[in-house]
N, C-alpha and C positions, 0 to 999 in steps of 0.2 A: 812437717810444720803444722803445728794447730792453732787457728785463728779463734778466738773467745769471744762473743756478743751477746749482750741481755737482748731480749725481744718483748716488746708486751702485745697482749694478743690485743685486737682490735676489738673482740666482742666481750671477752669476759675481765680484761685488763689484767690477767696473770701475767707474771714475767718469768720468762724460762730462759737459761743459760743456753746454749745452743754453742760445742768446741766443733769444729769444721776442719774436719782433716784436709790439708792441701797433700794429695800425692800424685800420685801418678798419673792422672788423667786430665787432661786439659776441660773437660768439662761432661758433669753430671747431675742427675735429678735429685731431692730432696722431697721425700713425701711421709711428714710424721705428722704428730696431732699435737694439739693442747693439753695439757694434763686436766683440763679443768673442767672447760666446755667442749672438750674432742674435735672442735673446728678444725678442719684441714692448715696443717702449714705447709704450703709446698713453695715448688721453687727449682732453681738450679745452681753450682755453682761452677764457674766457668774462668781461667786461670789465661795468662796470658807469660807464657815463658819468657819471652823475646822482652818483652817490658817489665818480667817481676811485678808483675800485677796481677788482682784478680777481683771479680767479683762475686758477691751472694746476693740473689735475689729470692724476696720469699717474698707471699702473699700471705693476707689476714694477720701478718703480726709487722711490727715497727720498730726498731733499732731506738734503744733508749739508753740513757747517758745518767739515772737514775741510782741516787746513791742507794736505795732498795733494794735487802735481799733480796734474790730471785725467788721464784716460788718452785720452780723444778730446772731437772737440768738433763740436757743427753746431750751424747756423741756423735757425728756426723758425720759418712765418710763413704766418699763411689768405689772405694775397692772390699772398703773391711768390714764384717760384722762388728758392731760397737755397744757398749752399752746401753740398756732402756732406758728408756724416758723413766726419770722418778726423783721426786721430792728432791729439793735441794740439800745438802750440809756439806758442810768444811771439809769431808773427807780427804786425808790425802791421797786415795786411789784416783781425782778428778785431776789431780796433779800429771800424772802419766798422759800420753795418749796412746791412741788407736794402733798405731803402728808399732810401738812396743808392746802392748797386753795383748792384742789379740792379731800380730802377724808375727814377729820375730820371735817373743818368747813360746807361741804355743806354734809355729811351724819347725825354727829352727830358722839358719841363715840362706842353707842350699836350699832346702824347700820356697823361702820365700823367694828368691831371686828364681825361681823356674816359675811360678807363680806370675812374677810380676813379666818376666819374658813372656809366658804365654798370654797373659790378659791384655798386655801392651802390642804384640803382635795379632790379635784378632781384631783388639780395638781398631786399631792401624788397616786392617784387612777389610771392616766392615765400612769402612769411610770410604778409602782407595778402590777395593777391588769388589767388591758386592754390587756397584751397578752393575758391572760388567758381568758376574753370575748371574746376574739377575734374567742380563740381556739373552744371553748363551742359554737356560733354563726356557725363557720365552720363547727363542727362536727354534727350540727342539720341540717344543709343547705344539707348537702353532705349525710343525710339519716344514717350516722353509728354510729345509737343505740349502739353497742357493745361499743364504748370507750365512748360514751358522757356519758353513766350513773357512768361510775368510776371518769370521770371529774367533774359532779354534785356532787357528791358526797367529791369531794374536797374541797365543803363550804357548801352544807346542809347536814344535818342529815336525815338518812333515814327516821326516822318517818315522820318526818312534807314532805318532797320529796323522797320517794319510788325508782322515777322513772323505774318504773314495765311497762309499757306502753307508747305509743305515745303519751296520754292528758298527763299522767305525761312527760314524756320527755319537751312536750312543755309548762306546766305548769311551768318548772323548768329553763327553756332559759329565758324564760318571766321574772320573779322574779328576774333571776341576769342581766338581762338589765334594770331593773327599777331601780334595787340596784344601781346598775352604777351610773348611768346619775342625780341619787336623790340628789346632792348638787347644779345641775344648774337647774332642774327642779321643784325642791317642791313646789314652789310658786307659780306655774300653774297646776301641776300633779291631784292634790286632787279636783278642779273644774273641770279641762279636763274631768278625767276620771267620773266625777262622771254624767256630763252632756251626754256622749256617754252612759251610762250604762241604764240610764232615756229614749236614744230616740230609744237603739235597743230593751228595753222592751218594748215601745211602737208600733214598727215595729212587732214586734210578736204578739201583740194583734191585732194590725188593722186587718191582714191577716194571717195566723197559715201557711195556704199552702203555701201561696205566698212568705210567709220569710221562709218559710223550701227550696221551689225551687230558691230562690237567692241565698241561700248560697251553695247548689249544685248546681249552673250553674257556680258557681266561682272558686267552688273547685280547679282545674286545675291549676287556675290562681297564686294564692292564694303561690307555692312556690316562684315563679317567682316575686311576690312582697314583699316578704320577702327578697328576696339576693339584690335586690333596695335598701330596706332600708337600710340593713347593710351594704352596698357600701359606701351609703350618712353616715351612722356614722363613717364608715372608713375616711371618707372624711374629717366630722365634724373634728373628734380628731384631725388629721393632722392641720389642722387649727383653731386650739382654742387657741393654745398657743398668736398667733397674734390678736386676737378680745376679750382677755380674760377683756380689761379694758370697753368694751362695757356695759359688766355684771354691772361693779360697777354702771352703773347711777339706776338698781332696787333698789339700797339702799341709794341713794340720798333722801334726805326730797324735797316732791313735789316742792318748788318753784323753785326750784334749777334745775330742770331736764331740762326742754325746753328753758333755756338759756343756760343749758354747751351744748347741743347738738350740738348749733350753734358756740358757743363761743370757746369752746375746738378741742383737735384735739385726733389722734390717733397716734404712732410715731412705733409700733410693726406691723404694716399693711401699704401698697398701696394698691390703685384701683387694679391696674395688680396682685395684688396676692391672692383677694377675687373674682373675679367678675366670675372665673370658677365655685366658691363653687356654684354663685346663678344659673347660664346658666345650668349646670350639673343635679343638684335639681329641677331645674324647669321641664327637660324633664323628667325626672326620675318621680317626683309623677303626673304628668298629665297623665299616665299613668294607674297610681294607682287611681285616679279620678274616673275611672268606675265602681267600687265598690261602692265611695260615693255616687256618681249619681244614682246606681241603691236605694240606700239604701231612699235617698230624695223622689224616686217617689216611693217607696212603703209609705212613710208615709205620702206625698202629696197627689198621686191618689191611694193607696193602691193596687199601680200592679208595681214591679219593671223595668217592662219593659217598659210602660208607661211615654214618655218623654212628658216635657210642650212646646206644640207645640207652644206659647205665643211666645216663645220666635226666636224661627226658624222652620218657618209652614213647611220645609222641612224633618225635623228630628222629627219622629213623636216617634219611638220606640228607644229601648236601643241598640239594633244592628244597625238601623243607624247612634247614634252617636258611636261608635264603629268604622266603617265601613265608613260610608261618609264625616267623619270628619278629613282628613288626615291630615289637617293643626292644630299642639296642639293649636296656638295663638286661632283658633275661637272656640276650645273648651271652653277657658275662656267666654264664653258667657255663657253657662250653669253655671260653675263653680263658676261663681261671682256672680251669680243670687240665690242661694243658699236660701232655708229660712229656714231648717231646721237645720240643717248640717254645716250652713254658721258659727257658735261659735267656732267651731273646727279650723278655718283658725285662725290662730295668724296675717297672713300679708293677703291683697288681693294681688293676684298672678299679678304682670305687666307684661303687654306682652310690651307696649313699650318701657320698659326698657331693656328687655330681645330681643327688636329687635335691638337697640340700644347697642348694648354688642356683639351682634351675627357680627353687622356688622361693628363693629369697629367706630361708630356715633357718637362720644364721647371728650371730650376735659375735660385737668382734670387741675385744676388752684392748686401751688402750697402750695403760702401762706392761701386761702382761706380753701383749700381740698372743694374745689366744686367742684362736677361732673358737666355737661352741655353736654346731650346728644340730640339726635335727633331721635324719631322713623321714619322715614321717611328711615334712614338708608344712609344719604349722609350729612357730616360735615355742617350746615348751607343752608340746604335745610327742608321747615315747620320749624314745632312749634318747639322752643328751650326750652326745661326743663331743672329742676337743681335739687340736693340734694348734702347736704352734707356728703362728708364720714362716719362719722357718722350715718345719715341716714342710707346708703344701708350700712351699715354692721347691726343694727338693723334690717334692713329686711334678711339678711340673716340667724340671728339668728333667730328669730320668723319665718320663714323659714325653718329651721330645727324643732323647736318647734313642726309646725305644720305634719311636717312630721312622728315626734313621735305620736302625736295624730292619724294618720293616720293608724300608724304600730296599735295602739290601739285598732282600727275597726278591721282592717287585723286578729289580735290576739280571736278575742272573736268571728269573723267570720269563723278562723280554730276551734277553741274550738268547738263552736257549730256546725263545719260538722262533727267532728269526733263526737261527741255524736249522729248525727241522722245517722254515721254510725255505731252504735254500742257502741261508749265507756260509760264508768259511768261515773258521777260526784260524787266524793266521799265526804261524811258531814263530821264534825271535829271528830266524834266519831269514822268514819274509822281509820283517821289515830291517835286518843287517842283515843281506845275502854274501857280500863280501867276510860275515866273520864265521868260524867255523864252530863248532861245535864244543871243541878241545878250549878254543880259548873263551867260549863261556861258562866252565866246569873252570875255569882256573879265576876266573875274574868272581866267580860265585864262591869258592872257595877262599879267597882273599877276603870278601865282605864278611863268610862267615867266621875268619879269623879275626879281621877286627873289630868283629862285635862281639868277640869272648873276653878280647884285649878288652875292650870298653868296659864289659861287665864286672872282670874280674878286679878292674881298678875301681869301677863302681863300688862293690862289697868289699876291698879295703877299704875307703872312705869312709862307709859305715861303719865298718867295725873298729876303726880308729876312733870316731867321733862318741860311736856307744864307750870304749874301755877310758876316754876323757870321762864320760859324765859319770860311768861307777868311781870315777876316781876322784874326781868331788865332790861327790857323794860321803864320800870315807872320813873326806878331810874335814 
């Protein structure tokens, strides 16, 4: 359903049409501009199912009843990329809305029902259960065992999470952060991790000693990059709700992608309200970097200490770049240079974007939503670059992405120091000692038969739905 209101601004007295997608979210932010004087119109708009009602609240402009063309007009909407703000006419593409142009027809109908399952389930997750992560997250950071295992215990069952120990404790934080985050993640999670899993076993092989004393020289480190991440998730949540229509271009059918990116816009977000997420994040895991780097050159030169002098004949070891490296920007030299490790980056980290941010370098157009910064760090002094809004907020989510991938290393890098200081790893028969061995090769073989069934029904469906559309095509 789309709601249709003229607005006049309150400073420059333009009237811009504003259509307001009502869908699926009982309430979200609105942050566009004026076409005229750029003043901020923001706002929320917030639904009330139970009553078939709903409200729109915006600031700097006022609801007019004015038989006056409008002067401009956009689209409005907490799930979907919509049309930019621009100049008013009679078009009949203002006729449509959001929810056919730019979900059903450029997803498809399964895409967009998995779509709307996933964003309607995290939404749902971030209300309900994200204190509760939060709580569980806190009470592992802050060391007190005594309440986190009654809290674990609030969604696993003893069996399967004991949480008797610190591998358990941390085996059980881990589990309900994956659980979390698993309706914006699955689509990347099962590569990421299974890619990290392939190069720290190979890191153990190269060198047995070498990778037993990296992960004891980190140890220390190792809490202190933990409450990072969980800062940046803290972060992330607060701002999801504004970048959530980002998500939907993964469920766009390919041809369709790299033309809304440029074409569409985002109406739940400005520059000024994302560009902390990526400046924040960015110092935050460059920090965390020294882990990866130690991990590259043990599987590179097979001595974690051992930096590639190729790159800066100054920084020959992992304490110099620790140490001589003050400035994070030239750390991206190692960082981007990457060949093992470099899979795990979802974005390449830009420092000149990020100098560009720091110092204000920046000019932001409003009908386009192009950025136009400058690293140089002086408005129209060098090289003038651009992206679109779209864009960097796609970098800040692959951004965060990467940041989970991160915490992923951080995770298997505590796991394995508390096992070479002592703890067990315990097999499925620990914690089912009653089943036997036979009947978990058969219950494992049963899953993997119905996820062939799944598949294979899967890619019917597709190729059903592809030989429909050559065949209206035809007609």
């Amino acid at each position: 359903m789309v709601v249709t209101g003229d607005y006049q601004c309150e400073v420059c007295g333009k009237i811009t049409r504003i259509r307001v997608q009502l869908g699926w979210l009982n309430t979200y932010p609105i942050r566009i501009k004026c076409g005229e004087c750029s003043i901020p119109i923001y706002g929320k708009v917030e639904l009330q199912p139970l009553e078939g009602t709903y409200d729109i609240d915006l600031s700097n402009v006022k609801i007019t009843d004015s038989k006056k063309q409008p002067d401009f007009i956009i689209e409005v909407s907490g799930e979907l990329l919509t049309e930019k703000l621009k100049k008013f006419t009679n078009s009949k593409d203002n006729l449509f809305s959001p929810f056919f142009k730019n979900a059903l027809w450029t997803m498809g109908e399964d895409n967009l029902n998995f779509f709307k399952r996933d964003i309607i389930s995290f939404i749902n997750d971030i209300r309900v259960k994200w204190p509760f992560v939060r709580r569980i997250n806190e009470l592992w950071l802050s060391g007190n065992h005594k309440y986190l295992k009654n809290e674990i215990h609030k969604v696993f069952n003893k069996t399967e999470y004991p949480a008797d120990n610190e591998l358990e404790y941390l085996r059980a934080v881990h589990g309900i952060n994956i659980r979390f985050f698993s309706p914006i993640t699955k689509l990347h999670f099962k590569d990421s991790t299974d890619l990290i899993f392939k190069i720290l076993k190979e890191a153990m092989e190269k060198n047995p000693e070498n990778y037993k004393e990296l992960i004891l020289n980190f140890d220390s480190k190792l809490n202190v990059y933990e409450q990072k991440i969980y800062l940046i998730m803290c972060n992330f949540i607060e701002k999801f709700p504004m970048i959530l229509p980002i998500l939907g271009l993964e469920y766009y059918e390919e041809q369709y992608k790299d033309e809304a990116i440029k074409r569409l816009g985002l109406t739940t977000v400005n520059f000024e309200d994302i560009k902390d997420f990526y400046i924040e994040t960015f110092e935050d895991i460059i920090e965390i970097f020294d882990l990866i780097i130690a991990y590259e050159n043990l599987l590179m030169r097979t001595d974690f200490t051992e930096m590639d002098h190729t790159i800066n004949n100054q920084i020959k070891t992992l304490t110099d770049f620790q140490t001589k490296m003050n400035n994070k920007g030239r750390k991206l030299e190692f960082i981007n240079s990457l060949e093992r490790l470099d899979k795990i980056l979802h974005v390449k980290i830009d420092n000149k974007l990020r100098n560009a941010i720091g110092h204000r370098s920046y000019e932001y157009e409003v009908e386009s939503q192009k950025i136009i910064y400058f690293s140089s760090g002086i408005v129209g002094k060098g090289i003038q670059e651009e992206l679109y809004l779209n864009e960097f907020v796609i970098k800040c989510l692959d951004l965060f992405r990467t940041v989970l991938n991160v915490g992923e290393i951080v995770y298997q890098t505590r796991k394995n120091s508390l096992v070479f200081k002592g703890g067990k790893i315990r097999s499925i028969t620990d914690y089912y000692p009653k089943t036997s061995n036979s009947n978990w090769k058969n219950i494992n073989s049963y899953s993997r038969k119905s996820n062939m069934e799944y598949r294979k029904k899967k890619n019917k469906l597709k190729a059903q739905k592809k030989a429909r559309k050559i065949s209206r095509r035809r007609k």
